[in-house]
C-alpha positions in Angstrom: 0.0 0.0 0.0 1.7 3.3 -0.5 2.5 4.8 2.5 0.8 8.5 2.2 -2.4 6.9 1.3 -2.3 4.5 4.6 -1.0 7.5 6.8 -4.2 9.5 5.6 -6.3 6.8 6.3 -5.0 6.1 9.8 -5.4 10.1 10.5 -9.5 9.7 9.3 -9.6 6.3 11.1 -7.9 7.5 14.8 -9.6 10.8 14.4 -6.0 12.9 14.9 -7.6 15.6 13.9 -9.9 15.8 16.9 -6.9 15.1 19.3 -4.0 17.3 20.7 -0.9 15.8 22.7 2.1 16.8 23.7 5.6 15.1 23.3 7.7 19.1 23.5 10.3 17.5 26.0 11.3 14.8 22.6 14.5 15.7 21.0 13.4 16.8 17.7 16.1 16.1 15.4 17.1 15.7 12.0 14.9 12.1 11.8 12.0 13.2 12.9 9.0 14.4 10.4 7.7 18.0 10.2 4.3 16.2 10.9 5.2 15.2 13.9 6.8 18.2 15.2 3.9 20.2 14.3 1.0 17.9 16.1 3.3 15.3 18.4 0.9 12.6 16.6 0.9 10.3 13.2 3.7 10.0 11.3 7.2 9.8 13.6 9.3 8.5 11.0 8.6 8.7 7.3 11.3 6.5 5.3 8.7 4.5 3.2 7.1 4.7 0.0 5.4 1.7 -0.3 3.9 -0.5 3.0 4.1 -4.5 2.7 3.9 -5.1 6.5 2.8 -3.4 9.6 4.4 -4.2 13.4 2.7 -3.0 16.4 4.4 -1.9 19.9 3.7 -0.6 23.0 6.9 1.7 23.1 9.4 2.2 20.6 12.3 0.3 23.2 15.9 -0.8 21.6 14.4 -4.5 21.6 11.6 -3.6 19.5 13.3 -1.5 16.8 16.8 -4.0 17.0 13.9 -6.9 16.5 12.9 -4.9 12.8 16.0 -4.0 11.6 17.2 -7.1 11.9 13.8 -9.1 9.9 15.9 -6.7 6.6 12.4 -6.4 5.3 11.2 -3.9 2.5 8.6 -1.5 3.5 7.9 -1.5 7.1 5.8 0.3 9.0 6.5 0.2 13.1 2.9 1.5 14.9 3.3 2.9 18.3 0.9 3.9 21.1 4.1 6.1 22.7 7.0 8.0 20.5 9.1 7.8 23.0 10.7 4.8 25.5 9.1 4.6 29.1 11.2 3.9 32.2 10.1 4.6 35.9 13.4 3.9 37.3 15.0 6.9 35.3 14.5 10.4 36.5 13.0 11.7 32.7 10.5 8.7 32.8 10.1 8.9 29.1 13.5 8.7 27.3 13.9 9.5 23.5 14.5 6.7 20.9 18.0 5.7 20.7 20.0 8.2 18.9 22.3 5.4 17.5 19.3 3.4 15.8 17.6 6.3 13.9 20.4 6.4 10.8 20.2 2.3 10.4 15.9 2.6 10.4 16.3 5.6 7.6 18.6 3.2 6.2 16.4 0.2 6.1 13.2 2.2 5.1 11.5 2.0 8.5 8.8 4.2 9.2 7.3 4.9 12.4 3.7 6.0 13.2 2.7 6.9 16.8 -1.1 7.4 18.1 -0.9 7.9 22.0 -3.9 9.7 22.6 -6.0 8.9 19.9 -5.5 5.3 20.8 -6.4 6.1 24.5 -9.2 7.6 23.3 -12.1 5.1 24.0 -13.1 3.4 20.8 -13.1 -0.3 19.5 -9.3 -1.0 19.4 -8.4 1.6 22.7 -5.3 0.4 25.4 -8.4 1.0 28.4 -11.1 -0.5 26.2 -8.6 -3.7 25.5 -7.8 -4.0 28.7 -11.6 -4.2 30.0 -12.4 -7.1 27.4 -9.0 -8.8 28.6 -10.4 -8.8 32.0 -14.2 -9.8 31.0 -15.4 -6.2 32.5 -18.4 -5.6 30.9 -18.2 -1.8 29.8 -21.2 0.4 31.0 -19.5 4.0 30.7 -16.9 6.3 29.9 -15.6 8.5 32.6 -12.5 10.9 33.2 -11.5 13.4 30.1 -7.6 13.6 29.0 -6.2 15.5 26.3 -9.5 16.2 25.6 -11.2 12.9 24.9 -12.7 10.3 27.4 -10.2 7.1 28.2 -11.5 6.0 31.3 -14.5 3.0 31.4 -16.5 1.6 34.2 -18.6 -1.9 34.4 -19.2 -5.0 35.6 -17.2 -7.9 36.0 -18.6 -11.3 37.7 -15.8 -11.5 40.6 -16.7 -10.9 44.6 -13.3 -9.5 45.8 -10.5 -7.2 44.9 -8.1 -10.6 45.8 -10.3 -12.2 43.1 -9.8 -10.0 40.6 -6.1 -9.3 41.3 -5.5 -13.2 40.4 -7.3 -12.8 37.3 -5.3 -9.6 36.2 -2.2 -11.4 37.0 -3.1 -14.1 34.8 -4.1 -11.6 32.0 -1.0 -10.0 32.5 1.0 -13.1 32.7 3.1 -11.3 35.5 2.9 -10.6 38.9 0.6 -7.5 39.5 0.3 -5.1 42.8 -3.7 -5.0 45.0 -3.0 -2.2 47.2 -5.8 -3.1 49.3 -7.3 0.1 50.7 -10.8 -0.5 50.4 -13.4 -3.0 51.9 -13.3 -6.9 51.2 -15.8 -6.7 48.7 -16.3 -4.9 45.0 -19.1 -2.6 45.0 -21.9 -3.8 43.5 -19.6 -5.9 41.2 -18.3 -2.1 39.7 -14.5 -1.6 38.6 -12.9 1.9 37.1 -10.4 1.0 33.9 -7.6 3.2 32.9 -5.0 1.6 31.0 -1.3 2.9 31.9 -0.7 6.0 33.9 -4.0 6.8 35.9 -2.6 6.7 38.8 -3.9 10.6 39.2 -6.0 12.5 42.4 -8.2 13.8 40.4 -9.1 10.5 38.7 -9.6 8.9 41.9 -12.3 11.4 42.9 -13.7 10.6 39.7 -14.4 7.5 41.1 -15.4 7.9 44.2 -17.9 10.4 43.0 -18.8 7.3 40.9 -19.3 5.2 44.1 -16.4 2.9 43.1 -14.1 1.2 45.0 -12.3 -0.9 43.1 -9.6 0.5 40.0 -7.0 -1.3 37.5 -4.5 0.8 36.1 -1.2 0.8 35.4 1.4 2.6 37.4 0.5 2.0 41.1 4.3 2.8 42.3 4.3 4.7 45.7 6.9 7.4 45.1 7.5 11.1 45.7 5.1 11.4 42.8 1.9 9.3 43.7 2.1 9.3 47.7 -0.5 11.8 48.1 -3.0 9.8 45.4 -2.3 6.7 47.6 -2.9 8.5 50.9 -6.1 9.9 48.7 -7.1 6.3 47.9 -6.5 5.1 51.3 -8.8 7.6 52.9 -11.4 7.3 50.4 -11.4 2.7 50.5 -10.2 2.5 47.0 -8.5 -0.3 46.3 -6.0 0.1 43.7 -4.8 -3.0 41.6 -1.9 -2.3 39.3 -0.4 -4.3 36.1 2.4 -2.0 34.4 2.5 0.6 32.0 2.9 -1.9 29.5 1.2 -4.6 30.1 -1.9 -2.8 31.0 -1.6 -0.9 26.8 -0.3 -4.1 24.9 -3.9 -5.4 24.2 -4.8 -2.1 22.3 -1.8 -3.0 20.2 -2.4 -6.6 19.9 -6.2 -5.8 19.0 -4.3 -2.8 16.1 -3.4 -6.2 14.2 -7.1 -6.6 13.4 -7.6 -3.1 11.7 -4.3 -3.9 9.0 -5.3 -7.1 8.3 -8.5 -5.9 6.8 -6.0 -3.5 4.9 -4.8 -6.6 3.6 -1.7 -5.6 5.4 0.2 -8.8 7.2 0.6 -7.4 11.2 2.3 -8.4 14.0 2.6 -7.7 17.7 6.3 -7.3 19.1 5.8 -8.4 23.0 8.7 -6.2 24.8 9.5 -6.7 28.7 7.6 -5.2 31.8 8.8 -3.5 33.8 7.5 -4.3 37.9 9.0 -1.1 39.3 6.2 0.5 37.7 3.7 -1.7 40.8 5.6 -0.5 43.9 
């Protein structure tokens, strides 16, 4: 498929032109497309004219982008939910793709073509809304507004306790996850709060308990400089907080991405990448 035709498509599909973001703190160099720098959304990297395959990822890490250069394939397109690399335990949090990879993917024809927000935004292939259906939570309806565009859902789910659900994530995840267990022994009225990745935020929580919920699944749970007044929050309000990674949490909104380029008629794969725990506690 030639690759300004698919790009348009995906901006019509994902709706960029309803969204806004903001990726300022990226080091905008030399590799980086005007489009990009001008909306922080679409098109990171534009080294292809024609598209023969498509490869989803959560984050555009050295193991996913060392994985594609190394398949020396013609015409590949990298999707990903976040243009830049996410890592708790460094003091940025987000790092910028690795400087030393960028000439070798111009070199190879890689593109790159990032939708963080529009993917976050609830829809049919969104990281929260991938998440729920991972986790059998029956959605009943949107809450909290980011970026302009709702990403949180609420529903039902057919477990009695927050222990209960926690060994279900787990096994979703296929990791070890983190129940801070701040609530009561029970989910109320069967009701859980959805964010996938970051929503570990105050004013997310009261969201929720204005929404007489006391039971949330995010991502980032760890109890830091950063998030000790949201736990201290979420203690005195009985919300039990259940947390599963940045990544894990968004990797089903890219696994489920496969599904919209195969009816391109575009083959699609998911790259799995690592976890990383210090993102629970």
């Amino acid at each position: 498929m030639d690759a300004k035709t698919l790009y348009k498509k995906l901006d019509e599909d994902f709706e960029l032109d309803q969204c806004r973001d903001d990726w300022s703190r990226m080091d905008f160099n030399e590799y980086i497309s005007e489009n990009f720098k001008q909306r922080y959304m679409g098109t990171l990297l534009d080294h292809s004219q024609e598209i023969n395959s498509v490869y989803t990822a959560v984050f555009p890490s050295d193991h996913i982008l060392n994985k594609i250069l190394k398949l020396r394939k013609e015409g590949v397109l990298l999707i990903t939910h976040h243009p830049m690399v996410w890592d708790i335990r460094s003091p940025q949090v987000f790092l910028d793709i690795n400087p030393k990879l960028l000439p070798k993917l111009k070199q190879q024809n890689i593109s790159i073509y990032t939708i963080h927000v529009p993917l976050d935004k609830n829809g049919e292939y969104s990281t929260t809304t991938s998440l729920a259906k991972a986790l059998e939570i029956v959605p009943e309806r949107e809450f909290y507004e980011y970026f302009g565009v709702k990403v949180g859902i609420y529903g039902k789910i057919d477990l009695k306790t927050p222990e209960e659900l926690a060994h279900k994530f787990s096994n979703v995840v296929g990791h070890k996850i983190k129940l801070w267990k701040y609530g009561s022994n029970e989910i109320e009225d069967h009701n859980v709060a959805v964010i996938a990745g970051g929503g570990n935020e105050i004013d997310i929580i009261q969201e929720i308990v204005d929404l007489g919920i006391n039971t949330y699944v995010t991502g980032i749970t760890a109890l830091n400089e950063y998030s000790k007044n949201v736990h201290e929050f979420e203690k005195e309000k009985g919300i039990n907080l259940i947390g599963g990674t940045h990544y894990s949490t968004e990797k089903f909104a890219c696994i489920a991405l496969c599904k919209y380029f195969q009816r391109l008629g575009l083959s699609c794969e998911f790259i799995e990448d690592q976890p990383l725990l210090e993102d629970l506690e």
